[in-house]
C-alpha positions as CSV (number, residue, x, y, z in Angstrom):
1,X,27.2,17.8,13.5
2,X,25.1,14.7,13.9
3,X,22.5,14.3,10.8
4,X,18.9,15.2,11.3
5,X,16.2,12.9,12.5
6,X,13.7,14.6,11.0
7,X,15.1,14.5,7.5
8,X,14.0,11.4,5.2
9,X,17.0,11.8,3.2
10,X,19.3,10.2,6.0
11,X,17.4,6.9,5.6
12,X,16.7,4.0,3.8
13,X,14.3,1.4,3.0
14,X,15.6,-1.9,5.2
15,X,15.0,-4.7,2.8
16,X,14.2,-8.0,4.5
17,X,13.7,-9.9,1.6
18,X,17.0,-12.5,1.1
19,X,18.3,-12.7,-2.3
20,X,17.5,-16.0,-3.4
21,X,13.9,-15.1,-2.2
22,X,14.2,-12.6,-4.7
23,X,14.9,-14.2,-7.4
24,X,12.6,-16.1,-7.0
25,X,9.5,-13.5,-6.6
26,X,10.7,-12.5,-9.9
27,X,10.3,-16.0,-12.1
28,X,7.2,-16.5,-10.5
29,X,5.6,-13.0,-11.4
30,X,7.6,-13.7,-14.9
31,X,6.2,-17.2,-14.9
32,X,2.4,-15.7,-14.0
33,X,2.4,-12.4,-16.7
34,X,3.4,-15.3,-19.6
35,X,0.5,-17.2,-18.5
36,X,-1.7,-14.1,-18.2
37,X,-0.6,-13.0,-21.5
38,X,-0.8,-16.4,-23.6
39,X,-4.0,-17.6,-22.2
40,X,-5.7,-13.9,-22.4
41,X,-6.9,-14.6,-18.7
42,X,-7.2,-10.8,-18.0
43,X,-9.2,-8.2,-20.6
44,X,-8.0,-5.6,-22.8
45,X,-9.1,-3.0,-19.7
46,X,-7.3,-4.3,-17.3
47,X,-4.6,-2.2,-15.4
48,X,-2.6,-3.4,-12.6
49,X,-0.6,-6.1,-12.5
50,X,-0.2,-5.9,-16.5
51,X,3.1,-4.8,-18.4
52,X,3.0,-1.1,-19.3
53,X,-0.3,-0.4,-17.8
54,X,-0.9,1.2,-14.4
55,X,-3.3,2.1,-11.9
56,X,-2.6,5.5,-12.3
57,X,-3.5,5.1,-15.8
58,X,-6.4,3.3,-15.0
59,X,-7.6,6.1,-12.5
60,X,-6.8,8.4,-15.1
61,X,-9.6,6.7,-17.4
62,X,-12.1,5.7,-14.8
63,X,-12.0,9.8,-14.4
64,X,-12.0,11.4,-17.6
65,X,-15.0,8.9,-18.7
66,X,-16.9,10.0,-14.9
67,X,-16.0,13.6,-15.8
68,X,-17.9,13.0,-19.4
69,X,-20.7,11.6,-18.0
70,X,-21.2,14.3,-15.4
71,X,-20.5,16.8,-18.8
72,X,-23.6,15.2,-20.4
73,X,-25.7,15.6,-17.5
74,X,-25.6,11.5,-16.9
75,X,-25.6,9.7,-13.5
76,X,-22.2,7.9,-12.8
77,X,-22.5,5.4,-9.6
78,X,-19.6,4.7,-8.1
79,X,-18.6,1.7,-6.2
80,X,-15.5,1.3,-4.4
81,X,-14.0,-2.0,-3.3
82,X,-10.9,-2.7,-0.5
83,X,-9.8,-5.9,-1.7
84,X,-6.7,-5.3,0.8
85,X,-7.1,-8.3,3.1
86,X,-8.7,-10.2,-0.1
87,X,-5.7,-13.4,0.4
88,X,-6.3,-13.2,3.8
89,X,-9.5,-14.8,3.8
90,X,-8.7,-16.7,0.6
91,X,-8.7,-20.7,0.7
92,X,-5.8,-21.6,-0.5
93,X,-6.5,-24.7,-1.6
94,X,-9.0,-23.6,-4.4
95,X,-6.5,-20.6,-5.2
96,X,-3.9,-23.5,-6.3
97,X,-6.6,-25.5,-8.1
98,X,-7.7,-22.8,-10.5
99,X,-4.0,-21.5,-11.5
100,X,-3.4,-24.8,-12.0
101,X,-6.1,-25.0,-13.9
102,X,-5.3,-22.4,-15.9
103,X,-2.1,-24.2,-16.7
104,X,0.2,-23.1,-14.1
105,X,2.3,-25.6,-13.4
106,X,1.8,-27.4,-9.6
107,X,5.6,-26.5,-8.7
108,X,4.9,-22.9,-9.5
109,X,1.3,-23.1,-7.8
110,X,2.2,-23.9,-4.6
């Protein structure tokens, strides 16, 4: 009997990423949290992209503090950004100036 089409189970994510490539996504985002962390670029608040915090978690705040608001009989506004495309349209150039002049080194930039 021939498996399923249908059935996510018989398949697999294809990975198209080589090893070496990799290893190196991973000493660069190693490379960036140290600098996040050390220089305190980011706040206390923020969520993604930080060790042990999560968007989820984050979502999970932003909602209980709406849901108090609404409680009290306060206005919460609301604005929602899609920052999908955001490196898209982002010059590169600059990009690579400010991390390195946060004290990323210009190897590591680029």
């Amino acid at each position: 009997m021939w498996p399923s089409l249908n059935d996510s189970g018989n398949y697999r994510p294809a990975n198209l990423i080589p090893i070496p490539g990799k290893g190196m996504e991973q000493l660069i985002l190693k490379t960036i949290a140290r600098l996040i962390k050390d220089e305190k670029i980011t706040r206390s608040r923020q969520h993604s992209f930080t060790k042990g915090k999560s968007c989820l978690a984050n979502l999970t705040n932003f909602d209980g503090k709406v849901i108090g608001l609404v409680d009290e009989g306060r206005v919460a506004d609301i604005v929602y950004l899609d920052f999908s495309k955001a490196f898209d349209a982002v010059f590169h150039k600059i990009l690579i100036e400010k991390l390195l002049t946060c004290g990323m080194d210009e190897q590591t930039a680029r």
